[in-house]
C-alpha distance (Angstrom), angle and dihedral (degrees) to the residues before:
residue distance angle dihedral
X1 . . .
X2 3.73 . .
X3 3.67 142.9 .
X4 4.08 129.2 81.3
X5 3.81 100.3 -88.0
X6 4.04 105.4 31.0
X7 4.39 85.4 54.7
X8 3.70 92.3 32.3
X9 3.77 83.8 64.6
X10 3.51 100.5 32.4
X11 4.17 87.0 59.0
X12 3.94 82.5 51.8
X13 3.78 101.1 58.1
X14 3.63 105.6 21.8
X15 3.72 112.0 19.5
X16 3.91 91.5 159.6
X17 3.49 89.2 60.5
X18 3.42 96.3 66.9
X19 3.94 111.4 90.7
X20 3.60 103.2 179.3
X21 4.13 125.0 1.6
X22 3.92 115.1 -158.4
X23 3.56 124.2 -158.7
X24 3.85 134.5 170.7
X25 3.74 115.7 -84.7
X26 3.64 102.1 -109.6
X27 4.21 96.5 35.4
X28 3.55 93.9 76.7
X29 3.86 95.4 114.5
X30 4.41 89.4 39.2
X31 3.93 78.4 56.9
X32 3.52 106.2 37.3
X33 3.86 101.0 114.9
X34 3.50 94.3 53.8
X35 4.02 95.5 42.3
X36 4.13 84.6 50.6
X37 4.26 91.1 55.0
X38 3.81 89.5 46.0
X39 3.72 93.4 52.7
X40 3.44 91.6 44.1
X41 3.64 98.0 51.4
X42 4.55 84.0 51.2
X43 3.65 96.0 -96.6
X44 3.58 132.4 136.7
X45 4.09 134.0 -108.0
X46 3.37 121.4 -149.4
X47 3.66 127.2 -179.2
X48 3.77 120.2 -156.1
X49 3.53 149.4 169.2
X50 4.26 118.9 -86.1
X51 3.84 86.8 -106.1
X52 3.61 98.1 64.4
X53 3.38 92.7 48.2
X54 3.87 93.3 51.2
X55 3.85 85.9 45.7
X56 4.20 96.7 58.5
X57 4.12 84.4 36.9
X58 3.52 97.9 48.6
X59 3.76 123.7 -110.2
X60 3.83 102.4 -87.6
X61 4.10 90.9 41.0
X62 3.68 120.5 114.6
X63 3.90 97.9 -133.9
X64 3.74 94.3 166.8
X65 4.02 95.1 -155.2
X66 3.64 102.7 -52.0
X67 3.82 139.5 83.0
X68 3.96 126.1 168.3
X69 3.64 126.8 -151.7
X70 3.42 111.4 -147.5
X71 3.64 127.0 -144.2
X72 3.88 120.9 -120.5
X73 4.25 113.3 -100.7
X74 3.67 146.5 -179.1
X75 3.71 96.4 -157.9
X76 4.00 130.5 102.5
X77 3.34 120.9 -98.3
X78 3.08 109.1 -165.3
X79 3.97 75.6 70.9
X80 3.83 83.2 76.0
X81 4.27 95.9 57.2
């Protein structure tokens, strides 16, 4: 998943689901909120280069600095809504 708002609200309903979150080297402290709820929930942060992001995004996606790796589940989803 990537982009501000879709992992912003991800990290608000289901921070444990969250395995990794990327952001942009440099946006740490833009991100910091959502990099604190992801650590919290046991998750990983991982900063890296523009290029990686645009590479798990998708070249013509507009990732704007963040990316989250999501962790394999069994549950419903639509549980999360």
């Amino acid at each position: 998943m990537f982009g501000f708002e879709p992992v912003r609200e991800l990290v608000s309903a289901a921070p444990a689901s969250i395995r990794a979150l990327r952001v942009r080297a440099g946006d740490e402290s833009r991100f910091s909120a959502e990099l604190a709820g992801v650590r919290a929930a046991g998750g990983r942060s991982e900063f890296v280069e523009d290029a990686e992001l645009a590479r798990l995004a998708g070249r013509d996606a507009r990732h704007q600095g963040i990316a989250a790796l999501v962790r394999e589940t069994d549950e419903d989803l639509d549980r999360l809504r």
